[in-house]
C-alpha positions in Angstrom: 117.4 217.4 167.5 113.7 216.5 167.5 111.4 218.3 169.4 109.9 215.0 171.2 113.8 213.7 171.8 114.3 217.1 173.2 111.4 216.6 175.4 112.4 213.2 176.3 115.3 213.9 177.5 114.1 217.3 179.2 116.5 219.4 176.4 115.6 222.9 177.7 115.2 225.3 175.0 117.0 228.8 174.1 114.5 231.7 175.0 116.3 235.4 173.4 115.2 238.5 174.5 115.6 240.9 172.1 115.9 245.3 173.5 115.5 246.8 169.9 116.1 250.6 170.5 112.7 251.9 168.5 109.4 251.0 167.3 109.5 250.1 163.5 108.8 245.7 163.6 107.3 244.4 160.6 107.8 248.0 158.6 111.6 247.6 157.1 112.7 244.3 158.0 116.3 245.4 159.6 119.1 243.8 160.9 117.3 243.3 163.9 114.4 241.4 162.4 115.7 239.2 160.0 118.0 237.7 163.2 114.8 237.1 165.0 113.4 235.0 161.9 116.1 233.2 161.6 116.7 232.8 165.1 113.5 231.3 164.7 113.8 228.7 162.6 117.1 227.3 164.9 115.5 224.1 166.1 117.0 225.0 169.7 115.1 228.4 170.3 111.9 228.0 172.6 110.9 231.5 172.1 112.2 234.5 171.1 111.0 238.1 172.5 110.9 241.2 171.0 110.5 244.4 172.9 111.0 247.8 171.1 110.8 251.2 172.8 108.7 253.7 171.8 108.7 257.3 172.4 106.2 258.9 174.8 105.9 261.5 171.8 106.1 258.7 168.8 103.5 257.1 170.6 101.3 260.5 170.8 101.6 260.7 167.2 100.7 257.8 166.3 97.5 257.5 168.7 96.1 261.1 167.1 96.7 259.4 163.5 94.4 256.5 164.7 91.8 258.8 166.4 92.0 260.8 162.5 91.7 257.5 160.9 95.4 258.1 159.5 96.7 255.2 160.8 97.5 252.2 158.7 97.9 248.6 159.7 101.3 248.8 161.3 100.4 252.1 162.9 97.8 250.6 164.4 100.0 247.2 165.6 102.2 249.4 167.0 99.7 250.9 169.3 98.4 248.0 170.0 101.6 245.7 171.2 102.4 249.1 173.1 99.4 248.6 175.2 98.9 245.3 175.7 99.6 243.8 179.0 101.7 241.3 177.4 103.9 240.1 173.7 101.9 239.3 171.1 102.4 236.4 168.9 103.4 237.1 165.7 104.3 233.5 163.9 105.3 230.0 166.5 107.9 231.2 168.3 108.2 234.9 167.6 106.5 237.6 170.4 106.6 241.6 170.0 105.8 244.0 172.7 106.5 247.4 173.3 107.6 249.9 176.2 106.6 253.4 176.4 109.6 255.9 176.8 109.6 259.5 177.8 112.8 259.8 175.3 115.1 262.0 177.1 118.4 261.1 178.4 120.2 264.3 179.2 118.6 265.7 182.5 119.6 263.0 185.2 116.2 263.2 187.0 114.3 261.9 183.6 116.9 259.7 182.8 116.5 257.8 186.0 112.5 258.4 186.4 112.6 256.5 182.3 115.0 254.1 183.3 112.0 253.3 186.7 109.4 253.5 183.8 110.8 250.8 181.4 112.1 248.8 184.0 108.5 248.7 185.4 107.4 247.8 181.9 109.8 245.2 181.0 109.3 242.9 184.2 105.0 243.3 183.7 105.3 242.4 180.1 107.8 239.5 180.3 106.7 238.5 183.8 106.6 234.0 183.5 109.2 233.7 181.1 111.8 231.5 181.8 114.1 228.6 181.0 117.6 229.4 179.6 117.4 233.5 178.2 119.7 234.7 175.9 119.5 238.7 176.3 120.6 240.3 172.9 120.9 244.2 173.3 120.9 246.9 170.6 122.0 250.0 172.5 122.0 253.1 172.6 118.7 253.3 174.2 117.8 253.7 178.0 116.3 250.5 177.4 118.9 248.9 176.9 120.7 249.9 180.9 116.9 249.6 182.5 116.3 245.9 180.7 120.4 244.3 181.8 119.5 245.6 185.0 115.8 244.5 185.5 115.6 240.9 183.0 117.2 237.8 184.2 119.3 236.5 181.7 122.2 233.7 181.3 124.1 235.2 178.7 124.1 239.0 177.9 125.0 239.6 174.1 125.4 242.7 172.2 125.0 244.1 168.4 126.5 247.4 167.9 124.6 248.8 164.7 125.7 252.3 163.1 128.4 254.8 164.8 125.7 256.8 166.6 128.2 258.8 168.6 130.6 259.8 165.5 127.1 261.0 163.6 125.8 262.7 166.3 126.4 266.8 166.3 125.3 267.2 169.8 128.4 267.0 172.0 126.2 266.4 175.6 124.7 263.6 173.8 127.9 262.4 172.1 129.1 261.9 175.7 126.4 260.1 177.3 126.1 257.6 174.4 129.6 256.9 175.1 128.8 256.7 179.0 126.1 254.5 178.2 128.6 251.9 176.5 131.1 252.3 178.9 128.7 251.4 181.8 126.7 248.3 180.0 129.6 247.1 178.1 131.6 245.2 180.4 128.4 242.7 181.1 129.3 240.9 177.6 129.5 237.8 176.9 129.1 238.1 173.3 129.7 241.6 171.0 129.0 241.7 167.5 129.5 244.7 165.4 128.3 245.9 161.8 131.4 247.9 161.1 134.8 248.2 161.9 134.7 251.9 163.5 131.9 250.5 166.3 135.6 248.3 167.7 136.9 250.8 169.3 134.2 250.1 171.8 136.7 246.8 172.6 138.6 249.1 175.3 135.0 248.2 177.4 134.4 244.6 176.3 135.6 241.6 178.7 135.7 239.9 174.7 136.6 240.6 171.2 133.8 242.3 169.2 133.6 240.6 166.0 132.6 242.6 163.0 129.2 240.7 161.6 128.5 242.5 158.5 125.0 242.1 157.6 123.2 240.4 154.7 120.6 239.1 152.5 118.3 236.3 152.1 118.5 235.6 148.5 115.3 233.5 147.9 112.5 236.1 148.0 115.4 237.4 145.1 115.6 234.4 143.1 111.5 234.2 143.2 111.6 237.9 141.9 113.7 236.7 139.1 111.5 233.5 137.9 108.3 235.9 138.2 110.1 238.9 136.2 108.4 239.8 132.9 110.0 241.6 130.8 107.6 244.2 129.2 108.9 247.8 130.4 108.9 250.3 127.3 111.7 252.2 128.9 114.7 251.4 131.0 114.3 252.0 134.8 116.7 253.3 137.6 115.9 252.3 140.8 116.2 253.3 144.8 114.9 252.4 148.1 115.5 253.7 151.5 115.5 256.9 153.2 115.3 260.4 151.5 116.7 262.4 155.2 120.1 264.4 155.7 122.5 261.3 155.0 121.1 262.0 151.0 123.0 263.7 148.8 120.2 265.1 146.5 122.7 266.7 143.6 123.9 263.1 142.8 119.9 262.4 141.8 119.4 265.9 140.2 122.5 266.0 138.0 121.2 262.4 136.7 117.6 263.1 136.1 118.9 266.2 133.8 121.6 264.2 131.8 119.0 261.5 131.7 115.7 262.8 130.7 114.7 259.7 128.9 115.8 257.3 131.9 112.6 256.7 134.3 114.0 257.2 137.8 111.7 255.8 140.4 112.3 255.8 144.4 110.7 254.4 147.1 110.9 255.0 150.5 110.3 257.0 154.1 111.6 260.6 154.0 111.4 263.4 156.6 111.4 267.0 156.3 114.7 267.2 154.6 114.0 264.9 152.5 110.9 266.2 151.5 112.3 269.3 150.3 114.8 266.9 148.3 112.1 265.4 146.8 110.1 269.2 145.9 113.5 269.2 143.7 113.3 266.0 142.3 109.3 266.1 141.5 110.0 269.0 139.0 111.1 266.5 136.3 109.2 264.6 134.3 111.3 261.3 134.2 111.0 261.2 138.4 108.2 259.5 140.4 108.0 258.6 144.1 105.7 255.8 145.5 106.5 256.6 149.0 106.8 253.9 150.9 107.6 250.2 150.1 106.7 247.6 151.8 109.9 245.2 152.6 108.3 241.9 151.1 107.7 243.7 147.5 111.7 245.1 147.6 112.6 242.4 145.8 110.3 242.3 143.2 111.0 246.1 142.5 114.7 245.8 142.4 114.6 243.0 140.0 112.6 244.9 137.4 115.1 247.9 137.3 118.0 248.3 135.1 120.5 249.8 137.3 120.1 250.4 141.4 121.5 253.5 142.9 122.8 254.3 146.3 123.0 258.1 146.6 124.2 258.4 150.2 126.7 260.7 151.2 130.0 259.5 152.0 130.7 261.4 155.2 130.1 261.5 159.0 126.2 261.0 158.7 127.0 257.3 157.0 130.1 256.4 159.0 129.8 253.3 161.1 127.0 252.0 158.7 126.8 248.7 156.3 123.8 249.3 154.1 121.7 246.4 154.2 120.1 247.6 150.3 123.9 247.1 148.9 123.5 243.6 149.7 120.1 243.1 148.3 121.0 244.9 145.2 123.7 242.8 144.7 120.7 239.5 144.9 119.4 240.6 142.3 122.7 240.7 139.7 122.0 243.7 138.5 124.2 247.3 137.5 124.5 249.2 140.7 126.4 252.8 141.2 127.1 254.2 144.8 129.0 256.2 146.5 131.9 255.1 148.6 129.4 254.2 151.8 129.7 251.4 153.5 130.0 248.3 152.0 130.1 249.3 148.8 133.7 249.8 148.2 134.2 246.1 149.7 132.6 245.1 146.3 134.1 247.6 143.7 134.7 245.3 141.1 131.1 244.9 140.7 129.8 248.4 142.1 130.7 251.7 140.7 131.8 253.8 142.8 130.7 257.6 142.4 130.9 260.5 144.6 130.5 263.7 142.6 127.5 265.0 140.6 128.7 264.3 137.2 130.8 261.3 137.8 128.0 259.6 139.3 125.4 260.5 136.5 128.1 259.3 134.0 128.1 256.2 136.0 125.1 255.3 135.5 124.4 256.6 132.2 127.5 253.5 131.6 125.8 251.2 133.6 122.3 251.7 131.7 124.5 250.1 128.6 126.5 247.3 130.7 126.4 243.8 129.2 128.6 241.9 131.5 126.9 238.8 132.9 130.1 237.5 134.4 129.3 240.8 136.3 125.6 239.9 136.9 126.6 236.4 138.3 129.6 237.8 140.5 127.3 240.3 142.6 125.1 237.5 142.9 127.6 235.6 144.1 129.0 238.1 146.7 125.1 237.9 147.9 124.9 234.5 148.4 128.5 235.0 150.5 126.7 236.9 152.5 123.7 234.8 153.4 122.1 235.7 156.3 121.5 232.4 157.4 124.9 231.3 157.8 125.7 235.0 159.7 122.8 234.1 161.8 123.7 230.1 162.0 127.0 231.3 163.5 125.6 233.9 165.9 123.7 230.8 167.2 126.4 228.1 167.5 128.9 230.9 169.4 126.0 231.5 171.7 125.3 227.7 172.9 129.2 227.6 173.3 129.0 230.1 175.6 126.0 229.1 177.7 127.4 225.4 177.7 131.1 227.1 179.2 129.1 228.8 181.7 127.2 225.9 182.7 123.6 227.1 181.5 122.7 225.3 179.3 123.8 221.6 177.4 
């Protein structure tokens, strides 16, 4: 519908509120951002809302790096949508803000003094919002119980991204993550899941959890592919995400020494583990590391490489996860080995799957040679199956449903 019907015939429009648990918009472009473009773009949405919390001691960290002149762009956005008094526009319907957390959920006193903090926050920075509000909550995060609490809101909806209890190795915390989703559960109206594990959280839903894997958007991937030229002099294995404990560095080190003549080149963040992975990996010749990448140039860097890799470990560290890079690897149609994480062993026709050291380097030391293109066109098929704007066209249509039962909206 038109926006001028719409306003003829006083057509209220759909404002979400997104509680994204930390501060990261604009740097990778996850799950939680691409459903607030496309959210966007559903000619129903007024607005949509962003709000992120951020650490009292992410937040430190980040102001000394812009007081050192250390701070890049998005370092300095983040600060900056921290601070202000109110969202900031990003594109026509899309606002960001961010609420300052003291990050500490195990001694009751904090807990509740954060939960008077954000909820403080929240109601300053979204203060004259209103029409129909969709709240869409990615817990855990004390955000999440201060903002269902605190925001007024039609319809309360919830994505349930990565089994943070079954990865976490602190048993206090394992149990108030789990309290937290016992308590804030039972508010649903809508539950959405990226894997199967995260449904045993149904035994606190008042609805079924559906299992939404995520996606990709295969035209900045088709683009990638009409501007390729190819002019490499050698062939190119390819990787980008995180270097941290859920790496299994001997997968990379067992091929960079059976492969000396293969370039391997990664991008991505890392943290202390993963820098001392990466001490490893710097010692050969046929390894470089651009650090990070930023998400609009993924695509173009996966579509020059001849096989992608996914060197996660298959274990508790990964359980609960869909890896968003297995579906963007598969846009671009080209040889891809991985270990058994999530989703890759949904696709294993097209995917080799690897888990040890020389299995894997054998892999792709195959996959280097592969010459299948009714390979190449079946991955990209599987991508396009996956589109994220159906996943997020469908999110959208069960949400109006539900306001429209509930007598909210029309």
């Amino acid at each position: 519908m038109s926006e001028k019907l719409k306003g003829l015939m006083n057509y209220p429009g759909i404002t979400y509120i997104q509680l994204w648990r930390q501060s990261d918009w604009g740097v990778y472009c996850r799950r939680n951002e691409v459903f607030t473009h496309f959210l966007e773009v559903d000619e129903d949405t007024e607005n949509i809302f962003h709000i992120e919390e951020m650490t009292l001691k992410v937040f430190l960290i980040r102001f000394v790096n812009l007081l050192t002149g250390k701070a890049n762009d998005n370092v300095r956005q983040h600060i900056f949508k921290c601070l202000s008094t109110k969202p900031i526009k990003t594109s026509g319907k899309i606002f960001v803000s961010a609420v300052l957390s003291l990050g500490s959920n195990n001694v009751p006193i904090l807990r509740s003094i954060n939960t008077f903090i954000i909820k403080i926050q929240l109601r300053f920075k979204l203060r004259g919002v209103g029409g129909t509000k969709v709240l869409i909550v990615y817990p855990p995060s004390l955000m999440a119980l201060a903002g269902i609490q605190c925001l007024k809101h039609d319809l309360l909806a919830f994505d349930l991204i990565d089994d943070v209890a079954a990865r976490c190795e602190d048993d206090n915390k394992k149990i108030i993550i789990e309290s937290l989703y016992s308590e804030i559960l039972p508010k649903a109206d809508k539950v959405i899941t990226t894997g199967a594990s995260l449904k045993r959280y149904s035994r606190f839903c008042p609805v079924p959890v559906e299992v939404v894997p995520n996606g990709v958007d295969l035209s900045p991937y088709e683009k990638a592919k009409n501007e390729a030229q190819n002019i490499k002099q050698e062939q190119v294995v390819g990787y980008v995400g995180s270097i941290n404990k859920t790496f299994d560095p001997s997968l990379v080190e067992e091929c960079l020494r059976e492969l000396p003549d293969v370039k391997f080149i990664f991008f991505g963040f890392y943290d202390s583990t993963g820098e001392k992975h990466l001490s490893v990996f710097n010692k050969y010749k046929n390894f470089t590391f651009n650090g990070s990448l930023h998400h609009s140039r993924v695509p173009g860097f996966l579509t020059s490489c001849d096989v992608l890799i996914m060197p996660k470990a298959n274990d508790v560290s990964t359980v609960g996860g869909d890896s968003m890079k297995i579906y963007q690897y598969l846009a671009t149609g080209n040889s891809i080995v991985s270990t058994g994480v999530d989703p890759a062993s949904s696709f294993s026709d097209v995917i080799t799957i690897a888990e040890d050291p020389v299995s894997f380097a054998d892999a792709v030391k195959s996959a280097l040679s592969e010459a299948s293109v009714l390979k190449r066109e079946k991955r990209v098929q599987y991508a396009a199956q996956n589109s994220w704007s159906v996943k997020v066209k469908n999110f959208t249509v069960d949400i109006k449903d539900i306001l429209r039962k509930k007598g909210a909206w029309k």
